[in-house]
C-alpha angles and dihedrals in degrees: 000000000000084000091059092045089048088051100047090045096047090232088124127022129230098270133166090255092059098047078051091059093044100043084065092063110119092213077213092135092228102118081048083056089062103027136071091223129090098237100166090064097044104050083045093062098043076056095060087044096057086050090049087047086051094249094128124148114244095213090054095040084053094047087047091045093056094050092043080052105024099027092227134069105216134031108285101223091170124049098179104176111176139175104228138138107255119051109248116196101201098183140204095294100045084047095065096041096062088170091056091037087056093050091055107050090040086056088046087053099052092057093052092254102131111187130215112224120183125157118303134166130211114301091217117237104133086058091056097045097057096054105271105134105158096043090055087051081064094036092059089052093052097052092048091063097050103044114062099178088110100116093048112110090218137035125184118200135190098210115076084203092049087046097056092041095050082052112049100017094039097029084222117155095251133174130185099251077225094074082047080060097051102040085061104041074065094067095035099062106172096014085107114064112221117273092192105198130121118250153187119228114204111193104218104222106249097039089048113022099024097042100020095232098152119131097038090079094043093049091053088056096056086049087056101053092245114143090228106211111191123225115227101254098059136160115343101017096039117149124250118252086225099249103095126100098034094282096132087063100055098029119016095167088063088047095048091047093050091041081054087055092055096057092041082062084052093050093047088066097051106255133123096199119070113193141207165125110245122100081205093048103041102061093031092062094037092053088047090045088058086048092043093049093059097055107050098013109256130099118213109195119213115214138181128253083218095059094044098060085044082065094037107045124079 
């Protein structure tokens, strides 16, 4: 934030050593939890600066050249369109991952939720986050023309990111597919045999700060039979897993150091599973769990929501 001030008031000038300060900022939220100021906002535009001054990072500015060509960000290794009844936005990451895509809709399915999947292209997030105003403006034209669910009165989504960027940058009447779970697991009481361990939840920032999407999953868990221990840093003030912002693709070392944290916070409550719904989340924690584990001696394992009502369901 003194940055911020420096810059608005011209006592210090955009340098590399500044877009290096900025391009380690988590964009969690959690400093805005605690804070008056909208710092989300803030550190957002001082990227955007930093893009405008030609400090880009050329790792950002290649990930924002091959949505702005391709319309994805990543491979899409699965291209599930299905005629169903509710519109279903898969996004850039579930697309890539064609096993954990598979567990979901068939989760959806057996809870008579059948989605509706036509094509789509990358909401954008990750080219506005790292500074690239004027692209997104083109990004968010793009993916006008290609998805047509507009008209739908409801929209579930997989990506907690994509979720929060349909709502507030699209203004589309989205909902995580993971409250859809929960609303009719309501109605579906006994239809989940027990799975009877004891487990961590981590709340990945957008799908639990940012949205407020916080007692779904745990209610979930207690229909599952699992004993739910919270970690310290819980809900609101959750910590980060150390992927967001585009930090894991400047500096994967940082990511991997704050992912460790956040086992260590696991491990300090006694429970060697850490849960949760986030494609980000799940393999950042996971890859800091195997490096942990090495280190003091305990694994921890991540695993998807997802991935436990695929075991739990009939």
């Amino acid at each position: 934030m003194l940055v911020g001030r420096g810059l608005i008031e011209k006592t210090i000038s955009p340098s590399v050593e500044m877009a290096q300060i900025l391009d380690r900022c988590l964009l969690c939220g959690l400093c805005q939890a605690r804070c008056a100021l909208h710092n989300l906002d803030i550190i957002t535009s001082m990227r955007r600066e930093m893009v405008l001054e030609g400090f880009a990072t050329p790792v950002h500015r290649e990930n924002v050249e091959r949505i702005l060509e391709e319309g994805h960000l990543l491979d899409a290794k699965a291209a599930p369109e299905r005629e169903g009844q509710i519109p279903l936005y898969v996004g850039c990451v579930y697309r890539s991952k064609p096993r954990e895509l598979a567990t979901a809709l068939s989760v959806l399915e057996r809870l008579d939720i059948h989605p509706l999947i036509a094509d789509e292209t990358c909401c954008g997030y990750i080219v506005e986050a790292t500074g690239f105003g004027k692209e997104f403006d083109v990004v968010q034209e793009q993916f006008k023309k290609t998805y047509q669910q507009f008209s739908a009165p409801e929209i579930l989504t997989l990506c907690p990111t994509c979720t929060i960027t349909l709502k507030e940058k699209y203004g589309l009447p989205v909902k995580h597919a993971i409250i859809a779970v929960a609303e009719q697991l309501r109605e579906k009481r006994g239809a989940v045999k027990s799975l009877g361990f004891r487990a961590t939840y981590h709340d990945p920032c957008h799908l639990g700060r940012m949205l407020g999407v916080f007692e779904e999953p745990r209610e979930i868990l207690g229909q599952l039979g699992i004993q739910l221990v919270e970690m310290e840093n819980n809900r609101y003030f959750s910590t980060c897993c150390g992927g967001g912002g585009g930090v894991n693709a400047v500096d994967p070392d940082l990511s991997i150091e704050i992912a460790k944290n956040r086992v260590r916070d696991a491990i300090r409550v006694g429970v060697d599973i850490i849960t949760t719904v986030c494609p980000t989340c799940e393999p950042t924690l996971l890859r800091a769990a195997s490096r942990l584990a090495g280190e003091v001696g305990t694994f921890v394992d991540v695993q998807s929501l997802w991935d436990l009502l695929d075991r739990a369901l009939e």
